[in-house]
ZAZA-962333 format. One record per residue (C-alpha): x, y, z; residue number from 1; chain. Coordinates in Angstrom, 2 decimals, always signed. Layout:
N
        xx        yy        zz     i   ch
         X         Y         Z   NUM    A
...
This chain:
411
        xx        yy        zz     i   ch
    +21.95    -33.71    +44.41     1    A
    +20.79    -29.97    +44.87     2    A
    +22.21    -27.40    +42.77     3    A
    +23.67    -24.28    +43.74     4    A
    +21.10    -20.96    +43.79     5    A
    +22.42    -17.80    +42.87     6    A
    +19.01    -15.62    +43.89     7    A
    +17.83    -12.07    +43.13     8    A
    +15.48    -10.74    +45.88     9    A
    +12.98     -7.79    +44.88    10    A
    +11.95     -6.10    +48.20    11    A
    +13.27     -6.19    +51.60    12    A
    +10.47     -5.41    +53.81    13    A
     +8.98     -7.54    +56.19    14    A
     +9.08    -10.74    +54.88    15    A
    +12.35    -10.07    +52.73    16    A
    +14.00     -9.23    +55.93    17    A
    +12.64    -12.66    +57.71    18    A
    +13.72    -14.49    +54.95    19    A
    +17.01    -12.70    +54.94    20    A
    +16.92    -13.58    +58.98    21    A
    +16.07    -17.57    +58.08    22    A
    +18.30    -17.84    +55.22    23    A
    +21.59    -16.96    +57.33    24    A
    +20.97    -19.31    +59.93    25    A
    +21.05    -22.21    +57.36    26    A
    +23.57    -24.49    +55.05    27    A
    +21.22    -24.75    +52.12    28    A
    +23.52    -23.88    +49.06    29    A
    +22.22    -20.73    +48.23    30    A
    +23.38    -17.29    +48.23    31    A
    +21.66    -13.86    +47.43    32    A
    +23.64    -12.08    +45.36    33    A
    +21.73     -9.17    +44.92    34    A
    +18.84     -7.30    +46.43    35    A
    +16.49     -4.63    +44.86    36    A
    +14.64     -2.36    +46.78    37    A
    +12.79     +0.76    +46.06    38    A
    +13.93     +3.35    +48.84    39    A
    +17.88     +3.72    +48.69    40    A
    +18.08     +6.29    +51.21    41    A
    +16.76     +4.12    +54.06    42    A
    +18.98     +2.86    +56.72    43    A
    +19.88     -0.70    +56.48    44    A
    +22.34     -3.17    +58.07    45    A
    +23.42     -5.01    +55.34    46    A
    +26.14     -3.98    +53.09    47    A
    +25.53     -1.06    +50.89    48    A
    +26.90     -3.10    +47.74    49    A
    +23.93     -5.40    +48.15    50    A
    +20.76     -3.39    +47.36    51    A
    +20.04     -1.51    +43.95    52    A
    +17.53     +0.74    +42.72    53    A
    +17.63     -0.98    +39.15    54    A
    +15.88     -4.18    +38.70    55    A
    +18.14     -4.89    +35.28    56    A
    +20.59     -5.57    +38.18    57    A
    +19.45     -8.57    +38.56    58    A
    +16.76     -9.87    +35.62    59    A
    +19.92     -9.05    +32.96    60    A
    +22.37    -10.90    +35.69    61    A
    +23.52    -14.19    +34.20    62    A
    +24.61    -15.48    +37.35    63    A
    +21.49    -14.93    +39.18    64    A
    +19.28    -18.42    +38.61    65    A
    +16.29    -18.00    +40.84    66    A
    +14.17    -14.19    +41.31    67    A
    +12.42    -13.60    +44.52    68    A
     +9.59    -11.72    +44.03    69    A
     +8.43    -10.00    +47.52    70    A
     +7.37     -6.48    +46.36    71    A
     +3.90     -4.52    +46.93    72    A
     +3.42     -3.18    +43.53    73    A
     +0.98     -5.83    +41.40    74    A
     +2.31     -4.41    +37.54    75    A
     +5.66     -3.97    +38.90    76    A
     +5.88     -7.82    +40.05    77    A
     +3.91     -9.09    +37.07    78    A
     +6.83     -7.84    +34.72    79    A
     +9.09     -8.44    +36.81    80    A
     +7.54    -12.64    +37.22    81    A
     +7.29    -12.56    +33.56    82    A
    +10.46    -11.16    +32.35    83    A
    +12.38    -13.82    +34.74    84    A
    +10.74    -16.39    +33.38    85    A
    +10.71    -15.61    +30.22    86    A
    +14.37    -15.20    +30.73    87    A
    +15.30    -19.00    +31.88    88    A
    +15.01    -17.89    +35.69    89    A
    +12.77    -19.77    +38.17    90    A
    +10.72    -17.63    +40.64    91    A
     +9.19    -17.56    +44.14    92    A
     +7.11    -14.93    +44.48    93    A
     +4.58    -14.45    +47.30    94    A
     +2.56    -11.59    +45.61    95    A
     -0.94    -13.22    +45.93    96    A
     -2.72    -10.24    +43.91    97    A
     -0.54    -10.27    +41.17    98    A
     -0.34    -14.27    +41.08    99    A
     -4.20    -14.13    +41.18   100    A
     -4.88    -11.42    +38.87   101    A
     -2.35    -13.07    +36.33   102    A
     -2.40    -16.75    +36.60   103    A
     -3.39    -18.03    +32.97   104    A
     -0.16    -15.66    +31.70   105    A
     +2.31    -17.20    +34.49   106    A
     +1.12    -21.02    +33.70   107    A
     +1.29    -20.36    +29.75   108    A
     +5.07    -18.53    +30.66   109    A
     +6.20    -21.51    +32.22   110    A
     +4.98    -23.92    +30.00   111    A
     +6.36    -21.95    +27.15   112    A
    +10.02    -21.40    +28.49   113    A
    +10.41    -24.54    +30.86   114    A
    +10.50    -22.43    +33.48   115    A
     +9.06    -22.63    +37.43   116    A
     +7.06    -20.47    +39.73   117    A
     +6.58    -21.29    +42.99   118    A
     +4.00    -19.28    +45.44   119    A
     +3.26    -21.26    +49.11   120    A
     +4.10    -17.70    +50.68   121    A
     +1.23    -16.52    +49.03   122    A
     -1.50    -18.06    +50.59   123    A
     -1.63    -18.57    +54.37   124    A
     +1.78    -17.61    +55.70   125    A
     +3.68    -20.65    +57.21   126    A
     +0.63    -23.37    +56.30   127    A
     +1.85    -25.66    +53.54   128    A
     -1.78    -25.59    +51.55   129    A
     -0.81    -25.07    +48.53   130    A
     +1.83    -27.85    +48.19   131    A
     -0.48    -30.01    +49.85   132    A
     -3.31    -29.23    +47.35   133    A
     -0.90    -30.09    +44.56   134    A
     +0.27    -33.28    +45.40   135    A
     -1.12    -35.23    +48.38   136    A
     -4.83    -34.19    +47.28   137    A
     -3.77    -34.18    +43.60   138    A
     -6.70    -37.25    +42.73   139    A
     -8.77    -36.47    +45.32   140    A
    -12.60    -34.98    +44.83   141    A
    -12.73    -31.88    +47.31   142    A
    -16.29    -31.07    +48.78   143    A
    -14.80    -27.60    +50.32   144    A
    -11.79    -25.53    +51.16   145    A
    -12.55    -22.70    +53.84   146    A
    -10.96    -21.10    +56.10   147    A
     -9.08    -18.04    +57.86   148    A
     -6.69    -17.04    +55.29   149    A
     -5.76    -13.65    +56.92   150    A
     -3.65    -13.21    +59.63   151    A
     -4.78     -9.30    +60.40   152    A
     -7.85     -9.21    +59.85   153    A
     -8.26    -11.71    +62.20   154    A
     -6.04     -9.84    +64.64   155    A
     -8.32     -7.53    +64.38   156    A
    -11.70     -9.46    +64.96   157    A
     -9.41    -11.91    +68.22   158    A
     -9.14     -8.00    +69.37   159    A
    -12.48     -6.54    +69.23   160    A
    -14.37    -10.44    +70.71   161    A
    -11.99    -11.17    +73.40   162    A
    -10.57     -8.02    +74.79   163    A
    -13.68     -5.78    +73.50   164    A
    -11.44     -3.52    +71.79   165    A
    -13.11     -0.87    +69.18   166    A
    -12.32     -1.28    +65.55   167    A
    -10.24     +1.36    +65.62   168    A
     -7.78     +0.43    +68.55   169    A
     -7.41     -3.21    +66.77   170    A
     -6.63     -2.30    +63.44   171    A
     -3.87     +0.81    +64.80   172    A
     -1.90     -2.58    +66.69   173    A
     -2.56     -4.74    +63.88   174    A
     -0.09     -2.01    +61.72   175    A
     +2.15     -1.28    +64.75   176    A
     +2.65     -4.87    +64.65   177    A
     +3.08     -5.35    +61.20   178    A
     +0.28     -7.26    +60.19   179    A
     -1.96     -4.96    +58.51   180    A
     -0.69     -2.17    +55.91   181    A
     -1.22     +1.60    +56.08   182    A
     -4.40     +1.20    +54.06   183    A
     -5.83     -1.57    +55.50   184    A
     -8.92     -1.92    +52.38   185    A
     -6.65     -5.17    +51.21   186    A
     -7.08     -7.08    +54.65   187    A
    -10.37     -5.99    +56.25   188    A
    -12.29     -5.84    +53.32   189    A
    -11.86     -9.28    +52.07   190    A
     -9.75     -8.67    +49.24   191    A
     -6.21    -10.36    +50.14   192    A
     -8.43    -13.72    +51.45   193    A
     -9.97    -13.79    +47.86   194    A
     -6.61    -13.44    +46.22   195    A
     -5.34    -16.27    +48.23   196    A
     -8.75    -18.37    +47.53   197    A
     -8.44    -17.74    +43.45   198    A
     -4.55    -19.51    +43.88   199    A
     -5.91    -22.22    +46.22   200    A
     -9.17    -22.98    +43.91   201    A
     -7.08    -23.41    +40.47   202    A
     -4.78    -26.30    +42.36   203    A
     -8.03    -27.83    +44.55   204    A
    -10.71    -27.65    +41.79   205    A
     -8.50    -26.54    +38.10   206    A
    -10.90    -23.55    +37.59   207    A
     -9.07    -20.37    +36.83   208    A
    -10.93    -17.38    +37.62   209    A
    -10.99    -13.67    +37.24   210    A
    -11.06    -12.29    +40.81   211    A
    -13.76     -9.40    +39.95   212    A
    -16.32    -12.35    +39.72   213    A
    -15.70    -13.25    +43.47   214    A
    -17.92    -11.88    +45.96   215    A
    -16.12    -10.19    +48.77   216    A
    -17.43     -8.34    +51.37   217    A
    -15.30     -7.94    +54.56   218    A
    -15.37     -6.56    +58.30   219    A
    -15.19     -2.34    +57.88   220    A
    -19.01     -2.42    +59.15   221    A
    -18.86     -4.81    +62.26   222    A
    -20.26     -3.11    +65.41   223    A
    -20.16     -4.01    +68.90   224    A
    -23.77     -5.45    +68.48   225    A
    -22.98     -7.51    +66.10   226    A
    -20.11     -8.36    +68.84   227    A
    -22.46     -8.71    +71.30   228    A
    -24.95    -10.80    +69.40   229    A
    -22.03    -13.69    +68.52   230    A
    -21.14    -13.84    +72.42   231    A
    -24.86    -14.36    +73.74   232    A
    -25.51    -17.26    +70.74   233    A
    -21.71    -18.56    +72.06   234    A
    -20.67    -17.98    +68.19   235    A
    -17.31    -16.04    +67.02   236    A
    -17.24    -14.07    +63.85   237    A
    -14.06    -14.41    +61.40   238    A
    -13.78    -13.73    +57.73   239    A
    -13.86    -16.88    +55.97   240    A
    -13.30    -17.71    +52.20   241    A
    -15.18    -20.56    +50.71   242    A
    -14.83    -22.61    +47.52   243    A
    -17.56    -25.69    +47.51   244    A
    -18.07    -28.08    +44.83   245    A
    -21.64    -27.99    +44.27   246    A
    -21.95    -30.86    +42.25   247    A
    -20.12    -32.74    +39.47   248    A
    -20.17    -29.77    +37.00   249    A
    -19.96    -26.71    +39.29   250    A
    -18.11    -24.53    +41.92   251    A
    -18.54    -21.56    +43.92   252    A
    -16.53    -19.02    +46.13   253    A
    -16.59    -16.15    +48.23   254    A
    -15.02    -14.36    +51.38   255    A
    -17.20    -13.21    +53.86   256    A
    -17.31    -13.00    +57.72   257    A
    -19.33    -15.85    +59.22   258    A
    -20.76    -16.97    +62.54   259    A
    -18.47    -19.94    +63.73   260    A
    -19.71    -22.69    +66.22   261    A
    -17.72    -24.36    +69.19   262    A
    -17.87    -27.24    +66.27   263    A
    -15.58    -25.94    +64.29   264    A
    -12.11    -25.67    +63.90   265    A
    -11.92    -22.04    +63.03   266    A
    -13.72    -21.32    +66.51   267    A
    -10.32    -21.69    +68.58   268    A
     -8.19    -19.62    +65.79   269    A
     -7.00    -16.56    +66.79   270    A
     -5.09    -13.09    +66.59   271    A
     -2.66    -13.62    +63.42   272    A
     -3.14    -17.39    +63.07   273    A
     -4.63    -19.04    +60.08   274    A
     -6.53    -22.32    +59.51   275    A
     -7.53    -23.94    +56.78   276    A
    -10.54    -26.37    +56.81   277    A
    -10.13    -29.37    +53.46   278    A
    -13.31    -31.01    +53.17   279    A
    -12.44    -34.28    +50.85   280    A
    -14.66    -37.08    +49.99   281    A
    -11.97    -40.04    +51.11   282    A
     -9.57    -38.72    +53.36   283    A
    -12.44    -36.29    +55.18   284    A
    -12.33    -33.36    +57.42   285    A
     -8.18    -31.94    +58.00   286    A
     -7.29    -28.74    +59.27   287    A
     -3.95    -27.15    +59.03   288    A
     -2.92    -24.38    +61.29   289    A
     -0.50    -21.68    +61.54   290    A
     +0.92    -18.34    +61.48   291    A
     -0.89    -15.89    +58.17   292    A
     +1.33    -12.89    +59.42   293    A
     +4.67    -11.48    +60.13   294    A
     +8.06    -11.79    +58.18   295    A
     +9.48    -15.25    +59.57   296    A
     +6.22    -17.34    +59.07   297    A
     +6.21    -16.20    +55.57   298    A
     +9.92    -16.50    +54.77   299    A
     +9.53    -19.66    +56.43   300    A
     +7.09    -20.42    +53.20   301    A
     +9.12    -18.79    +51.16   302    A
    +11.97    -20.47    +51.88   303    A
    +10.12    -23.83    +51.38   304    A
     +9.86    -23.11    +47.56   305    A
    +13.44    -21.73    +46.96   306    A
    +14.57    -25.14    +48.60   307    A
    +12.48    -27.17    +46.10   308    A
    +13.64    -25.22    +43.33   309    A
    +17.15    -26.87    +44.75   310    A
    +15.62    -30.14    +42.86   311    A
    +13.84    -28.73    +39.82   312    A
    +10.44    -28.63    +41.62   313    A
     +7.30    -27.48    +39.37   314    A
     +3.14    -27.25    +39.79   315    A
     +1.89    -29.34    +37.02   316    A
     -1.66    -27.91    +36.97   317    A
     -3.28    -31.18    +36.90   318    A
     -6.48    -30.41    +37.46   319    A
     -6.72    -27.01    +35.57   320    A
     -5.16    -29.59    +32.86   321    A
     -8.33    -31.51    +32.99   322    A
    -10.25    -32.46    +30.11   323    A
    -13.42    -31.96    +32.25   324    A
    -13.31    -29.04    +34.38   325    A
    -15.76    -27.45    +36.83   326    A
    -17.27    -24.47    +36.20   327    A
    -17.46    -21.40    +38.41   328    A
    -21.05    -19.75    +39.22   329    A
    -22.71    -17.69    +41.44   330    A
    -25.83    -18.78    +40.97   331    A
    -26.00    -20.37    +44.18   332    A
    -28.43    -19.76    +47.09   333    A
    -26.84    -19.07    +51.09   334    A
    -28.06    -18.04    +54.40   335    A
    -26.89    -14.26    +56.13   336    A
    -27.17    -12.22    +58.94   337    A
    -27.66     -8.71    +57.61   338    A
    -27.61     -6.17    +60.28   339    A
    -29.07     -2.89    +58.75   340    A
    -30.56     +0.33    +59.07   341    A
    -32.38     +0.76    +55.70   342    A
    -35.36     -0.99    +55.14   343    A
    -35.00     -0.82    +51.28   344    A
    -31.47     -2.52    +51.21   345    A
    -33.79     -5.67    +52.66   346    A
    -36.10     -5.72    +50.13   347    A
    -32.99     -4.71    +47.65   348    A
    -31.50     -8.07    +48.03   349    A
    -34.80     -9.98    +47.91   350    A
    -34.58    -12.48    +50.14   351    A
    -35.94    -15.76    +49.56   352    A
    -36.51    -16.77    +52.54   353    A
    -36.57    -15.61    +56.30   354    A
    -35.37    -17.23    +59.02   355    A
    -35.73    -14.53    +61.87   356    A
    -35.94    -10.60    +62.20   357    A
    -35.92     -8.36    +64.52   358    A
    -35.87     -4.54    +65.67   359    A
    -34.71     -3.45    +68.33   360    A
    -34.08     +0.52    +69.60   361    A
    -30.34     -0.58    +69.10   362    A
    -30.26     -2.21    +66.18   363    A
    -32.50     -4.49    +63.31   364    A
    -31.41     -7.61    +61.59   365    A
    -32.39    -10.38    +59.08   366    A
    -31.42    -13.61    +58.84   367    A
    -32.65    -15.62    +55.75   368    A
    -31.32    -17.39    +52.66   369    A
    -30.74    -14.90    +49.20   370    A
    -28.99    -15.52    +46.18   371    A
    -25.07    -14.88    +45.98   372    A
    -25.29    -12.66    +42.95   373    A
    -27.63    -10.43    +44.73   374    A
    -24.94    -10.23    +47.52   375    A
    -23.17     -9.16    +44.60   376    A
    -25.19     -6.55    +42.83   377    A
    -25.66     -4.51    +46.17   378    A
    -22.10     -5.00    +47.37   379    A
    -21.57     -0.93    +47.27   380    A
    -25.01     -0.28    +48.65   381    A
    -23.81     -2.69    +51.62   382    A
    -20.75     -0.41    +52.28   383    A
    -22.28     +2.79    +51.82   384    A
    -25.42     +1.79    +54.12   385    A
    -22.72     +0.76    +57.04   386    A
    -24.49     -2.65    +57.07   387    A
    -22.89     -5.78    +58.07   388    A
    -23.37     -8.40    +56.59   389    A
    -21.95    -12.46    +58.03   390    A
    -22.38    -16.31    +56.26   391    A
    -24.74    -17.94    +58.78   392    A
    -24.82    -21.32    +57.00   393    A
    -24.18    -22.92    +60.51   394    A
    -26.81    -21.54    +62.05   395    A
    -29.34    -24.44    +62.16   396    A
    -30.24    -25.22    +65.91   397    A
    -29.17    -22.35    +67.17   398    A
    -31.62    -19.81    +68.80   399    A
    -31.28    -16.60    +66.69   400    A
    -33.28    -14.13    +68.97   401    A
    -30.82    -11.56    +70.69   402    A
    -30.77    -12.38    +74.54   403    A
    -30.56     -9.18    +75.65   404    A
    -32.92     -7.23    +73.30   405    A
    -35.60     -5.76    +75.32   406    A
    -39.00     -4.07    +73.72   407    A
    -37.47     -6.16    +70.37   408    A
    -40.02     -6.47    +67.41   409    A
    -40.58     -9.47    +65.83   410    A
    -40.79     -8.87    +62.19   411    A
């Protein structure tokens, strides 16, 4: 039998409000007894008595049983996560930063105090992954996880390739709509996908790792020939994370855009939806689809935890558990398209080998296989050189030359 959940909700934005929206419409033996927000002077249609500017409210509220953590602030939500737990509260939280940044503290807090967190809102909106990772791929071996993991970024990218819409124009509907915040550095340049990769990586593989390892470089630099190059080679581009096993001792990840053939799944995802691409050794290729953005698909997730907290639900951790882990590297050697101007960023990341390059009087680009950590090392020379720079793994078979490129240079 469920028990009764007496919840304290931090943050009534977008996905506080969808929640708030689900949550009404359903029997489930909850309530919300109290909601903290951060702006008391802005017009609401709930009850005044509900909201408070004091988060004691609710943490030092002996009623309350469950916190919902769904606040922008990564320190504020970290003490917030901890202090309920540490507390004899259970939490949902879908704060993928903080989760990411802080995931060794929140295991060791639960462990210590008996205590649950749950986070499926915080990694690919309405797509179970995380639970699934957990428990129905709990013994398997996992070649790959990869996917789209951001709903506005790829807005932004389903904007620009099928309606030609400048950069610009896209990312100004993708925060009218919602999907993409004021500053928009967390979405476009990769940085919310890696968050969301770290939390799916510790349940797929066990490895816990410090996101400023991560490589991630994301779509701020893509031009309309780099647009216009993925349409003639009948390719897509869409910022994908990665985590591979590489072999029986070692892992690697990173989030950057990447070339997409008809092949794959990812090719058909678009505007806010996410996909997520499981590579396993027994049960093969799955895909799971679904909505990364807006306030109901992410209640939706979020509401999916509270409900299992109904029964006492907890990640065990079984493979971070292990007594054999993998270990994380980037030491690992990949194929890009780098589309540059500067002649010494080429020689800057050193690559190893070269596929094609060309000049043009439009543009130049390289396509060739370099070392990850290089990637790494020249990550703010990338950015500052307006390069752009895309994971052409699946590339082999396809003719690279640009179509259209006339009086091009073969390097």
């Amino acid at each position: 039998m469920s028990k009764k959940l007496n919840i304290g909700l931090f943050g009534f934005g977008v996905v506080g409000q969808g929640l708030y929206d689900i949550i009404r419409t359903k029997n489930l033996n909850l309530e919300i007894k109290k909601i903290a927000i951060k702006n008391p002077g802005k017009l609401r249609t709930l009850p005044q008595e509900l909201f408070t500017t004091d988060r004691d409210e609710l943490l030092n509220n002996p009623e309350i049983n469950t916190i919902v953590e769904l606040i922008n602030d990564t320190e504020a939500a970290f003490e917030i996560v901890s202090r309920a737990l540490a507390s004899g509260k259970n939490v949902v939280s879908a704060s993928k930063k903080m989760i990411a940044t802080y995931l060794n503290e929140l295991i060791e807090l639960q462990e210590k105090h008996g205590t649950s967190l749950l986070y499926e809102g915080a990694v690919c909106g309405s797509i179970p992954i995380i639970r699934n990772l957990e428990e129905y791929y709990d013994n398997e071996l996992l070649h790959s996880i990869s996917g789209i993991f951001n709903g506005s970024s790829n807005y932004i990218l389903s904007k620009g390739f099928l309606e030609n819409l400048d950069y610009a124009s896209a990312l100004k509907q993708a925060q009218d709509l919602g999907f993409a915040e004021t500053d928009p550095t967390m979405d476009v340049g990769g940085y919310d996908a890696k968050y969301k990769l770290i939390i799916a990586a510790t349940h797929a593989y066990g490895v816990i790792i410090d996101p400023q390892e991560v490589l991630n470089i994301g779509i701020q630099n893509l031009s309309a020939n780099d647009l216009q190059y993925a349409r003639e080679k009948n390719l897509k581009i869409k910022l994908v994370p990665v985590a591979k096993e590489l072999d029986a001792r070692n892992m690697a990840m990173f989030v950057l855009p990447k070339f997409v053939t008809e092949s794959e799944f990812l090719y058909n995802v678009e505007y806010e939806y996410n996909g997520v691409t499981v590579q396993a050794a027994f049960a093969d290729q799955q895909f799971f689809f679904g909505k990364g953005a807006g306030g109901h698909p992410t209640g939706s997730a979020v509401l999916s935890d509270i409900a299992a907290l109904r029964y006492d639900y907890g990640y065990e951790y079984k493979k971070a558990k292990a007594v054999k882990g993998l270990n994380f590297t980037n030491d690992i050697e990949i194929n890009i398209y780098l589309r540059y101007e500067d002649e010494a960023l080429v020689e800057a990341l050193g690559f190893e080998s070269i596929k094609e390059r060309y000049y043009s009087g439009e543009y130049k680009f390289v396509i060739g296989k370099i070392n990850l950590q290089k990637l790494i090392d020249n990550k703010q020379r990338i950015s500052d050189n307006k390069a752009f720079v895309a994971f052409a793994d699946q590339l082999t078979g396809v003719s690279l030359a640009p179509a259209k490129i006339l009086n091009a240079e073969v390097l």
